[in-house]
N, C-alpha and C positions, 0 to 999 in steps of 0.2 A: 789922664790915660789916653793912647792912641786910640780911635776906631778901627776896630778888624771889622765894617761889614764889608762883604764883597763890593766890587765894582760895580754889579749888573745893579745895583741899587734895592731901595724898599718896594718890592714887589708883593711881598705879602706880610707886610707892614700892621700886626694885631697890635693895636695896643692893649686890648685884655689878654695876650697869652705872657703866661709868665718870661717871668726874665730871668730865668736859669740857663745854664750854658748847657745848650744840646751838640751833642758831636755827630755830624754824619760821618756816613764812612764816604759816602766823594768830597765834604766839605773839608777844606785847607785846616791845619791845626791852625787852632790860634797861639797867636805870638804872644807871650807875657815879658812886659815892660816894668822893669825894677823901678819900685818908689825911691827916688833918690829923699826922702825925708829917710826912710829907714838906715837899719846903722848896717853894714856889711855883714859881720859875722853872724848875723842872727838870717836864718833862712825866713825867704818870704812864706808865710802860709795863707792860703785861701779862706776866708770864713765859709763853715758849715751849714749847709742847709739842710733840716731835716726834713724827710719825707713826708709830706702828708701822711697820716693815717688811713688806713684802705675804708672806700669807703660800701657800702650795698650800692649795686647796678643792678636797675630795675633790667629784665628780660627784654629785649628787643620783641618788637610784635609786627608783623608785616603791617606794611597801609600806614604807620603812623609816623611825624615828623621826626628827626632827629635833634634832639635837644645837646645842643654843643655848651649849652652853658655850664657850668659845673655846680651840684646842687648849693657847695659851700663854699661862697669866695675863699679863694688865699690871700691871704694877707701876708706879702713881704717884705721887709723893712726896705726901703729904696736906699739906705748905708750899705748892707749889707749886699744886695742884690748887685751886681757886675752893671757897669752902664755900656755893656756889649749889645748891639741888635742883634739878632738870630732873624736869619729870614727863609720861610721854609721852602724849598726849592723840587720841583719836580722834577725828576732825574729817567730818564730812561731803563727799562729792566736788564739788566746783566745778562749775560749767554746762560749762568748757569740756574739762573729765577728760571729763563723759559724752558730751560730743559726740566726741571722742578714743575712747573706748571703743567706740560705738557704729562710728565710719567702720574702725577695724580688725577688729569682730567682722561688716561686712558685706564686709570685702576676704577673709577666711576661707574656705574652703571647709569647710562642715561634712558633705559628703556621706560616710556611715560606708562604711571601705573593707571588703571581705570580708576576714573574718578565719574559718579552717576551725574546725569544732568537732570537740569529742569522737568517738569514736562513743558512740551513743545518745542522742547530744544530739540535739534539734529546732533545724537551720541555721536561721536566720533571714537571709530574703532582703534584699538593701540593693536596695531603689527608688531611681530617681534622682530628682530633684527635679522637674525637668522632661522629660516625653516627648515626645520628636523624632519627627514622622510618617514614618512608615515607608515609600516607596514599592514597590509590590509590583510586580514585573517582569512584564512584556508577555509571554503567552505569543505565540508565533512560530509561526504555521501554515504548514506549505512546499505551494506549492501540487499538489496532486496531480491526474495525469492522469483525465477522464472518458470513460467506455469508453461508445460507443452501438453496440447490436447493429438492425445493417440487418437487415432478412428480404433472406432468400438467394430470388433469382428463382426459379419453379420448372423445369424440366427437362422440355421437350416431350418426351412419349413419342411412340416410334415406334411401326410397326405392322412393317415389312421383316424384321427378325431371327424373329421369331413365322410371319410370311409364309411364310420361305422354307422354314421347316421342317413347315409343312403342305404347301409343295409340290413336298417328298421323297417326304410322303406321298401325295397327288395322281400324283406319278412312277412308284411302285409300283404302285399301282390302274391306271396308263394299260399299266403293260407287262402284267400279268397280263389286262387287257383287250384289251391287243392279242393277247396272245400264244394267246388261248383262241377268238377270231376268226380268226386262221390257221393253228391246228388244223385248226378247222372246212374250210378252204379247200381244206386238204390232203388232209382225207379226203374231199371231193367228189369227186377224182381221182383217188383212188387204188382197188384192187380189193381189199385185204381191209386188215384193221386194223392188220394188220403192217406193210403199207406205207407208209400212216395216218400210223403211229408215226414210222419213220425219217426220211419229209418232213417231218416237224412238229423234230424234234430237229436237223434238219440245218439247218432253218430259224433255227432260238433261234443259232446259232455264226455265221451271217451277218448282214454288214453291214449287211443290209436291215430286221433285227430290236435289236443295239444300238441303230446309229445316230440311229433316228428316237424313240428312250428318251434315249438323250440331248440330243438337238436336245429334246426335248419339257422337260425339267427347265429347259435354259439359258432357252428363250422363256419361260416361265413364271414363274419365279425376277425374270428382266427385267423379267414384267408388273406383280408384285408390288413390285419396287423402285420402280416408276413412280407405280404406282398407290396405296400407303402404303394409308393409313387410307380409301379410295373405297367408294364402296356398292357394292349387288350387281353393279349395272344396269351398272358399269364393269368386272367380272368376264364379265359377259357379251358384253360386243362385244368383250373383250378375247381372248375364244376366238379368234374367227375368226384372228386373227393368228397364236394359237400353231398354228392348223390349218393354215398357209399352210405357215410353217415346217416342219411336221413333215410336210407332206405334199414339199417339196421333198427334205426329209432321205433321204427314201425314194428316190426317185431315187437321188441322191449315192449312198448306201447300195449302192444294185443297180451303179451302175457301178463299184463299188470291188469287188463281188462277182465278176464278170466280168473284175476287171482289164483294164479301159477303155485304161488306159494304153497297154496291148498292142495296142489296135484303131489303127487309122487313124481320120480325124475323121470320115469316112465311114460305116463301120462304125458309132462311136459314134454320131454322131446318129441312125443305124438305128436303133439300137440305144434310143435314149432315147426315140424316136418310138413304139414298142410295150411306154413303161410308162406313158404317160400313163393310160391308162386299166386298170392292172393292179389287180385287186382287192385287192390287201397296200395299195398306195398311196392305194385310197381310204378303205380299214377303217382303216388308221393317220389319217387324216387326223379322221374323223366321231368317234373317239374321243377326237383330240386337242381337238376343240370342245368335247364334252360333257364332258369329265372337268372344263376349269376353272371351266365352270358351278357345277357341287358342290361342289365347294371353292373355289371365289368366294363361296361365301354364308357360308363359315366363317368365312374371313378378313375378310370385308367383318361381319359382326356383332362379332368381338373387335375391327377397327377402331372400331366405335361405342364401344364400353366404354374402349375406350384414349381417346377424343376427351372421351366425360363424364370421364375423370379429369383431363386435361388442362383443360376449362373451369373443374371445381371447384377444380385448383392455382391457377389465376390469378386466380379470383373471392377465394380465402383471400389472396392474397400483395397485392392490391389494397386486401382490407380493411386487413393489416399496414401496409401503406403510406398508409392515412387515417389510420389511430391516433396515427401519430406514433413516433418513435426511441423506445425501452427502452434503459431503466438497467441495466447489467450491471458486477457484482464484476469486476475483473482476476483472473486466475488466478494 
């Protein structure tokens, strides 16, 4: 039989790879050369080889050598076997391998996955290929209440509570004034001091000596209620009044002394007719003038200082109220 191996010669020249006729597709067909023993009309035919039986292939495992041996020789009859070389030849890849190459090394995913290290090793971070923009979330403000502090109106002061307690005092000064004027009365009338005495003490226990101490405090207290925060000059016409009053009290007074009730209306108005002009009733009365004089001028000045404090609360609370509302923390 001729040799078909190529020219470039035995380059990879196994002699343990079988001797079956392998066909590449760059390698040259081979020529078949008619046995001139055989007879013409009978067709050449090739002997058959049959296939090995397939055999178990252990799993490839990384790291370990590759065994090219084959676990079960072949045994092939060297009659039968072709005495053709086969020489296996490295060939260059085709245009359309690389294009094949390339469309499945870009359907790959080559992003390296985490794999943990030692310790002591330095982790090396896997990037992704592309970073996806991040949206960063909205913070959410709840809306919170706003507190404005009003200025508080101010609080008119009064002058009445202050008033009435200077005319307690006023009350005392009028009895110790009355009461030292009808002494006086008494001992005009009387013939030694002894006797002086007893009309004076017998006098303070009658009606005619409370009553017109207290009619004096109630008109007064009144005038004060009325008259608040008033200047002097309202202090002063406001005597006469408390003198009306206290000069009737006295009356009242004498007929309760007397126990009026016990008289006929006769008797009584006799009787009331001969106090008109009694000197208890007109000493009560001149003192009940003058005392509110004196202590109308006390009252009527702490009214002026209560009235400046009251202008200057409302001139500040007016400013507050130009400036505009104030921001104030919640508690």
């Amino acid at each position: 039989m001729t040799d078909t191996t190529p020219p470039e010669g035995h380059k990879n020249d196994n002699p343990d790879a079988p001797t079956a006729q392998i066909h590449d597709e760059q390698s040259p067909e081979p020529t078949t050369v008619a046995d001139p023993s055989a007879t013409v009309d009978e067709p050449v035919r090739e002997p058959l080889i049959e296939p090995p039986a397939p055999e178990h292939t252990a799993a490839y495992v990384p790291g370990e050598p590759i065994d090219y041996e084959p676990a079960t020789p072949v045994t092939v009859n060297a009659s039968e076997a072709p005495t053709e070389k086969v020489e296996r030849l490295t060939a260059e890849p085709t245009p359309a391998e690389l294009a094949r190459d390339e469309a499945v090394a870009e359907q790959k995913d080559y992003t390296p996955a985490y794999v943990p290290t030692q310790a002591g090793a330095t982790p090396e971070v896997a990037r992704p290929t592309e970073q996806q923009p991040v949206q960063q979330p909205t913070q959410q403000f709840s809306q919170s209440p706003v507190y404005v502090t009003a200025p508080t109106p101010p609080k008119t002061l009064g002058n009445r509570a202050a008033g009435i307690l200077i005319g307690l005092i006023a009350t005392a000064v009028f009895a110790g004034v009355y009461a030292l004027i009808a002494f006086f009365i008494s001992a005009a009338g009387a013939a030694t001091v002894a006797d002086a005495t007893t009309r004076f003490t017998d006098f303070l226990v009658l009606p005619v000596f409370y009553v017109p101490v207290i009619f004096f405090f109630l008109a007064f207290a009144l005038l004060v209620a009325v008259l608040n925060r008033a200047g002097w000059w309202a202090y002063v016409l406001g005597g006469f009044l408390v003198a009306v009053v206290v000069y009737f009290s006295y009356i009242g007074g004498a007929l309760l002394a007397v126990q009026a009730w016990n008289l006929t209306p006769a008797e009584a108005a006799r009787f009331v007719s001969t106090q008109w002009l009694n000197p208890g009733a007109i000493a009560a009365a001149i003192v009940a003038r003058e005392v509110p004089i004196w202590f109308g001028a006390w009252i009527s000045r702490r009214g002026r200082s209560v009235t400046a404090k009251n202008i200057a609360a409302k001139a500040d609370y007016e400013r507050q109220l130009a400036e505009g509302p104030q921001l104030a923390r919640p508690a």
